[in-house]
N, C-alpha and C positions, 0 to 999 in steps of 0.2 A: 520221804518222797511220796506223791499221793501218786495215786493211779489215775492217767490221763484216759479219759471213756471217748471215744468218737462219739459225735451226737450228727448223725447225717439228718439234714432236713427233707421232711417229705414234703412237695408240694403236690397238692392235687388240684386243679384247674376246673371251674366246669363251665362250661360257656351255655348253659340252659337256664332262659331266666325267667319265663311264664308258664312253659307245658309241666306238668305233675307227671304225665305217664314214661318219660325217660330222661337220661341224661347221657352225657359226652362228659368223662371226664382222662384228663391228659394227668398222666403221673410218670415221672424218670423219664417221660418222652415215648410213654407207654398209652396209647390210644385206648379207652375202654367206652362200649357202645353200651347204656346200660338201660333196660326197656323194664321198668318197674312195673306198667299196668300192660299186659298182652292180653288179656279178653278180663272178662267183668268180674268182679271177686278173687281174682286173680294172689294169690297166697305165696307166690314167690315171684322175685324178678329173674330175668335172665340177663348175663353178662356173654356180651361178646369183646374179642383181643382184634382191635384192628394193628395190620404190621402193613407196610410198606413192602416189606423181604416176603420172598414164599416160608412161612410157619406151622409147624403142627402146632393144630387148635388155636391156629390165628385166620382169618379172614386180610385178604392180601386188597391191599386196597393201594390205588384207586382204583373200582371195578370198570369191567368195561360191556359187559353184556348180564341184566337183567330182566328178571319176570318180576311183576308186580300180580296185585291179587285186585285191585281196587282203582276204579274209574279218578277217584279222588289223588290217587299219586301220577297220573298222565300231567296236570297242569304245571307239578312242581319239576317233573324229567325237562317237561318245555323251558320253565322259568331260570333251568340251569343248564340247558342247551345239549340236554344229555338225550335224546329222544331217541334219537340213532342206539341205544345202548339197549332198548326194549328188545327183545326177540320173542316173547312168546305172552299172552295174555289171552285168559276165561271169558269167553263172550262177549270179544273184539268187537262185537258188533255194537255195544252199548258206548264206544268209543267214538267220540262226536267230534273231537278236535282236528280242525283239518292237516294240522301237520302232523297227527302221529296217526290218519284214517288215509292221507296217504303211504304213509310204510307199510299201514295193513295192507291196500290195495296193490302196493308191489311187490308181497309177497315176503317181507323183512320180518315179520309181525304171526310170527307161528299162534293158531286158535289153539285153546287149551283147555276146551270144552266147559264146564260147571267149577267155580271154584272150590265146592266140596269135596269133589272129587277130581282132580285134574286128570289127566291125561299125562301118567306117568311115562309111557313109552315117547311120545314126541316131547315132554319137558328133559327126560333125559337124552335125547339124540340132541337136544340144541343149544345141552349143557353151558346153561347160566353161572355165571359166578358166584351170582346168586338169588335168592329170592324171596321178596318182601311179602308177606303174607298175611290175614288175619282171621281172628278165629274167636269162637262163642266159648269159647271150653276148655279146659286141660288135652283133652285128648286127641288128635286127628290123624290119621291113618294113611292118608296122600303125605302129610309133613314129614313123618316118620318115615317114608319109603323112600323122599327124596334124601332126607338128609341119610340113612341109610346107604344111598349110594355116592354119596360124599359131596354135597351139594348143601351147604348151608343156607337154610330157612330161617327168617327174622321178622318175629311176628311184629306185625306196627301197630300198636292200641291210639294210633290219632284222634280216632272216632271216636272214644272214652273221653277226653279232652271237656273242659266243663267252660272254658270261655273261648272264644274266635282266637285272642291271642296265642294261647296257649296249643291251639290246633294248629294253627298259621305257623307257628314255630317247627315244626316237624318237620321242617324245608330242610331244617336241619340235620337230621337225621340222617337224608340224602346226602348233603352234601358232605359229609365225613365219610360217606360210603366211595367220593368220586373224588375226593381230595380236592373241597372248591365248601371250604368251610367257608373263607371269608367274603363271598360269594353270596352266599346262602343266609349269613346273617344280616349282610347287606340289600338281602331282595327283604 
């Protein structure tokens, strides 16, 4: 009689088909967020676990209140109707759009001073889910204090992106954060 071996298949999914700086891939029905280029020279990716359920060392998604770092992620909040979910952003004032310059001006829309250095005491009183961020470098010392306080940071390397498609695609990124994948492929 021979030995019967189980041969489980792994399928791994990735819905990322122009941007080089990240990927989305689905395994066992296991969400993985995977940011290959987060600042320039960049020598490791980082993996994040999205769950549905509350998880240790998972990001619970779909989020419902974030901080962004970058003018250039307000148009994509609009384009998936997530705008309301903004609470706190670096120099609001550079923010032109009129649907999300009026939540600044009602007061929805927490200023968070220099993105170098945020304004840790009001980021954490307005405890974001989370927060989309980016960065020149290995090291930054606001990222470390938020996440420190248990507040997961996810740096977005878009702006590394070497053609429009490949940038345009990060819609993506969002929309696995807010459960509105199909959405987001579709804009």
């Amino acid at each position: 009689e021979t030995d019967k071996k189980e041969i489980t298949e792994k399928t791994v999914k990735s819905t990322v088909e122009y941007a080089k700086g990240f990927d989305i891939n689905v395994e066992n029905s296991i969400t993985k967020l995977i940011i290959k280029s987060p600042y320039p020279k960049a020598e490791k990716a980082f993996e994040y676990i999205l769950s549905k359920e509350k998880k240790k060392n998972a990001i619970q998604v779909p989020i419902e209140k974030i901080v962004v770092n970058s003018t250039t992620h307000i148009p994509i909040l609009e384009l998936l109707g997530e705008e309301n979910s903004l609470v706190g952003f670096p120099h609001a004032k550079y923010i032109s759009s009129e649907k999300t310059r009026a939540l600044i001006d009602a007061g929805k829309v927490r200023e968070l001073g220099k993105e170098a250095s945020l304004n840790t005491e009001v980021l954490l009183d307005i405890k974001p889910d989370i927060v989309v961020g980016f960065s020149m470098g290995k090291s930054n010392k606001t990222f470390t204090t938020i996440e420190n306080a248990g507040i997961p940071v996810i740096l977005n390397g878009d702006w590394l992106e070497e053609t429009p498609l490949g940038r345009a695609e990060w819609i993506k990124f969002f929309g696995v954060l807010y459960g509105k994948e199909k959405q987001a492929d579709s804009i």
